[in-house]
N, C-alpha and C positions, 0 to 999 in steps of 0.2 A: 076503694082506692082514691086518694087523694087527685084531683084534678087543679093540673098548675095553668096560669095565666099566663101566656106569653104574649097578648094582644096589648097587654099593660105597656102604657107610655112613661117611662121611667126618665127623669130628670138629673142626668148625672152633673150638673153644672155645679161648681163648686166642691168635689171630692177627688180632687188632683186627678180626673182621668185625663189618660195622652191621646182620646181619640177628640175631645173636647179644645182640652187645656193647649195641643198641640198645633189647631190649626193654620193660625197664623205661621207659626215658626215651618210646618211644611208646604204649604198651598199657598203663602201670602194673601190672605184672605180667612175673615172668620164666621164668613153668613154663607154656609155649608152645609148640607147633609151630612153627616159624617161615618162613610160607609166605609173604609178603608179598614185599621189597624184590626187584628185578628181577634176581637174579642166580644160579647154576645149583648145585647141591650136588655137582656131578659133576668128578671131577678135570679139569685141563687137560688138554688134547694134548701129550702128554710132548715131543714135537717142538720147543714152543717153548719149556717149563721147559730142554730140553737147550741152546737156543740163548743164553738168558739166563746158564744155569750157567755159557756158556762165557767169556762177555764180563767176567762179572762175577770167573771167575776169575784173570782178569789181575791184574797188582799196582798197573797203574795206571788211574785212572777219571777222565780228561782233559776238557777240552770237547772236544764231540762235534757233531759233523756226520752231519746223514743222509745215507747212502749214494745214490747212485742205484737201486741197486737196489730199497734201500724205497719209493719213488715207483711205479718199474715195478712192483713188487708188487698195490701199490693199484689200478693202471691194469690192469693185465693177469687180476685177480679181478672187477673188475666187467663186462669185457669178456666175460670166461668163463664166470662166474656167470648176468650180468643183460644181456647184450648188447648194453651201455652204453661210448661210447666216450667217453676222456676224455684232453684234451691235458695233457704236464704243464705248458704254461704254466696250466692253468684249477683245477690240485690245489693247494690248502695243507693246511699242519696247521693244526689245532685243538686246545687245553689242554682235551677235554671236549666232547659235544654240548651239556650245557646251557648252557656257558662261550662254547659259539660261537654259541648264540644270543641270549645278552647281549650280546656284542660287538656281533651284528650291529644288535641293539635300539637300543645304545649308538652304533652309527655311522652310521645310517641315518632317525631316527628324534630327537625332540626332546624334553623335557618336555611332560605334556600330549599328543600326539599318542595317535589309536587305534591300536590292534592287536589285529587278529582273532584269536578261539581259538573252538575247535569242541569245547566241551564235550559228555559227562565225556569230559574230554583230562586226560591226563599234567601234575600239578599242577605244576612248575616253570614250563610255559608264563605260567601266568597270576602265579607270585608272581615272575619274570622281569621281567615286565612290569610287575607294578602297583610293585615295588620300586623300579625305575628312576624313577617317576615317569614312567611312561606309563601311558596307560585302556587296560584288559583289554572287548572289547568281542566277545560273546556270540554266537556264531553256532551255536544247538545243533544238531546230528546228530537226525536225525527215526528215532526207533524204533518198529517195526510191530507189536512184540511178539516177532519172530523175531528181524528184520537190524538193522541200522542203514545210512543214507544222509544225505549231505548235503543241507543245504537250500538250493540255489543260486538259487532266486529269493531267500530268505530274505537271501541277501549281497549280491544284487545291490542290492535294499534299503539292507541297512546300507551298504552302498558310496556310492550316490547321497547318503543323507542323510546321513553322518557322517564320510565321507570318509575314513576308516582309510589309516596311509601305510602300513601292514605287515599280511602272515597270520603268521602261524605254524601250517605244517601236519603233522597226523603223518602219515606213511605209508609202512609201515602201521601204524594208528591203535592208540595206547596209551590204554584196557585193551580196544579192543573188540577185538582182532586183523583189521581188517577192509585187506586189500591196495586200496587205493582203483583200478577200472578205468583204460583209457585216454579211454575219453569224458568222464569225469565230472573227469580233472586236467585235460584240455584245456579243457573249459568252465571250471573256473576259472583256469585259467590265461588266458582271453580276459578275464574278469571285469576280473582281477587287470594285465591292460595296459592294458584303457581308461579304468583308473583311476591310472594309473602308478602300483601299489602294486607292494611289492617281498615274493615270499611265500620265508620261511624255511622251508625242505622237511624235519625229523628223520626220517632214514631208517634209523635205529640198529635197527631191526627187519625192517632191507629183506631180509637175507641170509638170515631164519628162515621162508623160506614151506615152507608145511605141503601134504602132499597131489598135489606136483609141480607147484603153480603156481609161474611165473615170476614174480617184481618187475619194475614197472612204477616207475622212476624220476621222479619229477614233471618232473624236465629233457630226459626223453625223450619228454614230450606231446607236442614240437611245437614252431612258432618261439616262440609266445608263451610259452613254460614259460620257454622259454631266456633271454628279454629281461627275463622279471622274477626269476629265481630263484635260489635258494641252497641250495643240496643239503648237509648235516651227513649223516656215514656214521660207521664205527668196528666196529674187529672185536671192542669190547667186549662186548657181548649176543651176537654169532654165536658167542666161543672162550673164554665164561666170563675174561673179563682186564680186567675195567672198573677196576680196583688200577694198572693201568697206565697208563690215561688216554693212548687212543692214537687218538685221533678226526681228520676231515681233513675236508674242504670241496671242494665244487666249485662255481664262478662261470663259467659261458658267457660271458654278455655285458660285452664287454671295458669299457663305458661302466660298470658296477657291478664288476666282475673288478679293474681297474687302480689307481683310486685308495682302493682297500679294502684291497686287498693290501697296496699301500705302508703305509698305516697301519698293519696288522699287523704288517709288517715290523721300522719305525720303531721300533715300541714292544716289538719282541721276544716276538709273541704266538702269531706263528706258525712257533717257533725247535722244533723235532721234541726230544724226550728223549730219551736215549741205551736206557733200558730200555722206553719207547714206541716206538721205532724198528724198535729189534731185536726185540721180540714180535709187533708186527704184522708185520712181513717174515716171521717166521718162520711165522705163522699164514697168512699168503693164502699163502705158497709149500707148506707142508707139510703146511697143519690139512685140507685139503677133505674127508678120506677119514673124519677124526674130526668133524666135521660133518656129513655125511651120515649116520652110527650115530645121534651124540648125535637128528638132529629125526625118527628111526625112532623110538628109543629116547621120544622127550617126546611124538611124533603116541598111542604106543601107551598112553600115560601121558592123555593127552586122553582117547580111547578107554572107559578104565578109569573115569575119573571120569564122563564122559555117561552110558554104561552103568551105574554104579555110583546115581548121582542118580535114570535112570529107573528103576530095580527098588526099593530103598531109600529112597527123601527124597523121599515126597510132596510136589511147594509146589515145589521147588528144581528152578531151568530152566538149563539153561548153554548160553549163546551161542558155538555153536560158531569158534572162528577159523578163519581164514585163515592165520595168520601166527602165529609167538611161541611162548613157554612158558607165556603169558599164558593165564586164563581170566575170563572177564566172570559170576559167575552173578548171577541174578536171583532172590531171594527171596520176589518178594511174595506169592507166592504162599502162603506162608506164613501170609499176614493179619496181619503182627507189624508194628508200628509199626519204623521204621530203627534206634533205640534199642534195642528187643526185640530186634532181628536183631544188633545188635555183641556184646549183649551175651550172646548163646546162645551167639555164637564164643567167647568171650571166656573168660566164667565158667563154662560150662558144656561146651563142647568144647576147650575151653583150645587154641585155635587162632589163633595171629597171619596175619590177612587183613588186607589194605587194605581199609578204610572207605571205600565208594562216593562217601562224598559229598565226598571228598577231591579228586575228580575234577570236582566242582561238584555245586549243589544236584539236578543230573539222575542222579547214582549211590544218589539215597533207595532204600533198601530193596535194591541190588547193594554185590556186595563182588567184588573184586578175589582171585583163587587163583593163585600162582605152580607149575605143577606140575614145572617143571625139580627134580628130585629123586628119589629111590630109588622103585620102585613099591610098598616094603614101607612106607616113610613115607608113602607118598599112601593107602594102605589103612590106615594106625591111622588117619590125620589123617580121612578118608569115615566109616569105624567110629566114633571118635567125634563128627562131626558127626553124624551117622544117631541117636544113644542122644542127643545133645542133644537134637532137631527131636524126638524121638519124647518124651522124657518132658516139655518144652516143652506139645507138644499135648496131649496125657494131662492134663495139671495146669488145663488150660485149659477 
């Protein structure tokens, strides 16, 4: 079996990446680590670069039709993967998980109407929403000080009084890594029928579970998962290829399935790209062996940083995931007001992290750590946060 490199120090300057190109324009500042935006420092799976190199080396580049095969691709990784059956009348593409769930906002969904989010969630949900001209409407995640959990009486609530026609769920949940059970989709899932509300499922983190747990598909609750839902997947976060914009959907029930589809159709929304096509076929047929290294390779990377935080970084707690290259830590411990805590990253560990409260006002005093990257970068990046927190408290 082929043995991939993930220790490699990869030079992305110069190739229009936004975790790079973007720094000034987020951080004010461009002499950065750059550990924030969700995506991995570790080469592709030469498998699908080879599969691209091939297509593209033709002389002609035509309109393009997806193949069947790329369909059974999709059908055949989630069935192997997640134990998840899916017909292909019920698979479309998608231009993007967050692009499909605008659409879905955009077609399901009116001016003015709620939509549930379950803050701190992955900030698109909510500027998805309030941009359309739809109410973002707050259903926060209950933290213990360890976990996080849903508050489903909390929705049953918002459901009775405010009537929400849509959720938008992550799972599993961006930044907490948390793979949501099967009890806990079901129950909302039952919520989410007796209100005929329709919940939009991002599962773009389904494929990264850590530790040998299996994903739990929100449309594999149960009947009522199936009658309201709308699954968004993509092997962009699993094979490092989000450049390709190669994301799909799945719709059960034919009552929400049929006359959505047609719209997409219609409007040419759900027309497959010829370099999205071919990377994903190439990735669910060939990447599995290089996904299995890479979440040894980012679990050992987790590892490194909880161990490194409890010996070194008094104050500083990291919520362990579930899922992802993601990491949630918790600062407060620190006793730094949210502002102190950016700005310790910032100026003084010269470290780019997502700002907690990007996630909603429930991220005060967390920030967001991307650890998909070399273990030798995640040790300067620890080292200098360690000499910040430490001459931080010293001067205090």
């Amino acid at each position: 079996m082929t043995q991939y490199n993930f220790d490699a120090i990869i030079d992305r300057h110069g190739t229009a990446a936004v975790k790079i190109d973007r720094l000034d324009a987020v951080f004010g500042r461009h002499d950065l680590t750059p550990l924030w935006i969700a995506d991995l420092d570790f080469a592709v799976c030469p498998e699908i670069t080879a599969a691209l190199s091939r297509r593209l080396s033709h002389p002609v580049l035509g309109y393009f039709e997806a193949s069947d095969g790329y369909w059974q691709a999709i059908i055949d990784w989630n069935k192997r993967r997640h134990g998840f059956d899916i017909a292909r009348s019920e698979l479309a593409f998608v231009p993007g998980v967050v692009k499909g769930i605008a659409l879905a906002v955009n077609y399901f969904t009116s001016e003015g109407d709620g939509v549930v989010i379950q803050p701190p969630v992955y900030t698109p949900f909510r500027t998805v929403v309030e941009g359309n001209g739809r109410h973002a409407v707050e259903n926060p995640l209950l933290f213990d000080g360890e976990t996080y959990r849903m508050d489903l009486d909390g929705l049953r609530k918002i459901v009775a009084e405010q009537k929400p026609k849509m959720m938008i769920l992550c799972n599993p949940h961006n930044p907490i890594g948390i793979q949501w059970d099967a009890e806990t989709l079901a129950e909302l899932a039952a919520i989410a029928r007796q209100a005929n509300m329709v919940v939009v499922s991002d599962e773009i983190h389904g494929d990264l579970m850590l530790e040998g747990r299996r994903h739990i598909p929100f449309l594999a609750a149960g009947p009522d998962a199936e009658a309201v839902g709308i699954m968004l997947g993509a092997p962009s976060k699993t094979f490092n290829i989000p450049g390709l914009v190669s994301s799909w959907m799945v719709v059960k029930n034919p009552a929400l399935r049929e006359p959505y589809y047609k719209w997409l159709e219609v409007n040419e929304f759900s027309a497959p790209v010829m370099i999205s096509a071919i990377g994903a076929e190439a990735a669910y047929r060939n990447g599995e062996a290089w996904l299995d290294q890479m979440l040894e390779y980012v679990q050992g990377n987790i590892e490194f940083v909880i161990d490194y935080a409890a010996r070194r970084i008094p104050g500083l707690k990291v919520i362990r995931p579930q899922a992802s290259f993601l990491l949630w830590l918790d600062f407060r411990g620190l006793h730094l007001c949210h502002r102190e805590v950016m700005n310790l990253l910032l100026d003084k560990a010269h470290l780019a992290l997502n700002d907690g409260t990007m996630f909603g006002p429930q991220g005060d005093g967390f920030a967001r750590l991307n650890v998909g990257a070399p273990r030798s970068v995640l040790a300067g990046a620890l080292q200098s946060l360690e000499m910040a927190v430490c001459s931080t408290i010293k001067a205090d």
